[in-house]
N, C-alpha and C positions, 0 to 999 in steps of 0.2 A: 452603288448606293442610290437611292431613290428618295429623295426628298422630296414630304407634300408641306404643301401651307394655302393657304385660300388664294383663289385668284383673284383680280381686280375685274370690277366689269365698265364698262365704257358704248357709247352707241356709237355709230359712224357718222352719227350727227357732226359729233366733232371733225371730223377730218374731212367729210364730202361736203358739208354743208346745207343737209336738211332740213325738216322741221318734223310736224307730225306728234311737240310735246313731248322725243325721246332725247331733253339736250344732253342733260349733266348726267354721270352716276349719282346712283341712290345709293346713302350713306358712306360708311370711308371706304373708300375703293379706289385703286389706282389701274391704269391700263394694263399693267403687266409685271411681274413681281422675277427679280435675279437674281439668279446664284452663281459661282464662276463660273459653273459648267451646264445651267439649266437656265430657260425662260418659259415662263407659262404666263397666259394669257387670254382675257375672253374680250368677244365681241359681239356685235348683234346684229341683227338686219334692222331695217324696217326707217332708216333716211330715205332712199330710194324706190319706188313701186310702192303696191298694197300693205296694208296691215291685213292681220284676222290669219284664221285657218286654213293649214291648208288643208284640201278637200273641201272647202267651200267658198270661202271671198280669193285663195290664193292659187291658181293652178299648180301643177306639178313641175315646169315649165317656169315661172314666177319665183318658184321654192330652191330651185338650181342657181337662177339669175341669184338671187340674195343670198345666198350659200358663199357663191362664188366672189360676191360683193363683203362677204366678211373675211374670206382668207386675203382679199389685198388691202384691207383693214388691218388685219393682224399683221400683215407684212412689210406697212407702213408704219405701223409699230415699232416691231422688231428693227426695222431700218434705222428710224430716231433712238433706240435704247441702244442699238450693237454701232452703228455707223456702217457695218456692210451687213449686207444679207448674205456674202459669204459665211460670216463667220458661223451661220448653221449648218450643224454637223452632218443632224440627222432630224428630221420628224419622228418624234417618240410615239405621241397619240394625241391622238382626236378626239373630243368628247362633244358630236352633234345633238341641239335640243329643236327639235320639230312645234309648232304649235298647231295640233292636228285636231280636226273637227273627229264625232267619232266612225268609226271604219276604215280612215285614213291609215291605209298601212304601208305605202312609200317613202318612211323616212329615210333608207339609205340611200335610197335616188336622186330625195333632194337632196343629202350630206356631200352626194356624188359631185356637185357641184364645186366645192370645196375641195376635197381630194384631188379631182381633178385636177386644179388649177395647179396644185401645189407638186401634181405629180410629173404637171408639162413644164414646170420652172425648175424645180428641182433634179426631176429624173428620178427610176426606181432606186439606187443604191440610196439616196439621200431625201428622197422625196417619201418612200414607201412608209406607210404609217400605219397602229393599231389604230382599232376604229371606233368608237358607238355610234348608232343613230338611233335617237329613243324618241316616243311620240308623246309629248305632255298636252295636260288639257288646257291649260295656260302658259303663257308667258309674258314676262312685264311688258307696260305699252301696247301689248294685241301683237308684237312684233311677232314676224313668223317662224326665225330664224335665230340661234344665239349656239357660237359654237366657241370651244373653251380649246387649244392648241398648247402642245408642248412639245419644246424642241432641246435638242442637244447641241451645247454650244462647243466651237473651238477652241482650245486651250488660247488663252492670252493673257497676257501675265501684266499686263498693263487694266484690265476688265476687275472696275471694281466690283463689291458685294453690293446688289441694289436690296 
């Protein structure tokens, strides 16, 4: 069974120490939302390195580094709401949002970043995940980067309802 509900959005401001004007979420939004056997979750780029588009203030190169920079965002996360990162099962899916100048048609490359990470920590049985990489003409703050992760939790019977 497959339960949706909106996710939380949150910047890496909070956890790395940024600046750049992206501190708090905008409106009620919390980092990550639970269920006993599901967490989903969004994050964004754009604490560390450039803002803007990419295909023009942000290279392709730039858009991997911050890609990569929100899955140990989300993972840092997951770590604070589960207490292990064991306790993920599976990478269910990915939902990558690019902020593309227009022509820019690389966004699974830069999502590649992402994936990656998660693919060298996890491995393919647990790591492997459905995927989007979609190219928007915005995104909040100029950030380049904002990618939304859902994972399948291990049963534990102690995991309350968040």
């Amino acid at each position: 069974m497959l339960l949706t509900f909106p996710a939380g959005t949150i910047t890496t401001h909070r956890h790395l120490g940024g600046h750049h004007g992206a501190g708090r979420p905008v409106g009620p939004t919390r980092p990550q939302t639970r269920f006993p056997r599901q967490c989903l979750g969004t994050r964004r780029s754009g604490s560390h390195g450039p803002l803007g588009k990419l295909g023009r203030e942000v290279s392709l190169e730039q858009g991997y580094i911050a890609a990569r920079l929100v899955a140990l965002s989300i993972l840092g996360s997951l770590h604070r709401a589960l207490g292990d990162l064991d306790r993920v099962a599976a990478w269910s899916r990915v939902l990558g949002m690019v902020n593309s100048a227009p022509g820019f048609n690389q966004q699974p490359n830069v999502i590649n970043g992402f994936s990656d990470l998660i693919l060298e920590l996890y491995g393919p049985d647990r790591g492997a995940h459905s995927r989007s990489a979609v190219g928007l003409a915005e995104l909040p703050f100029n950030i380049p980067v904002e990618i939304e992760g859902e994972v399948e939790l291990i049963r534990n019977q102690h995991l309350q309802e968040g």
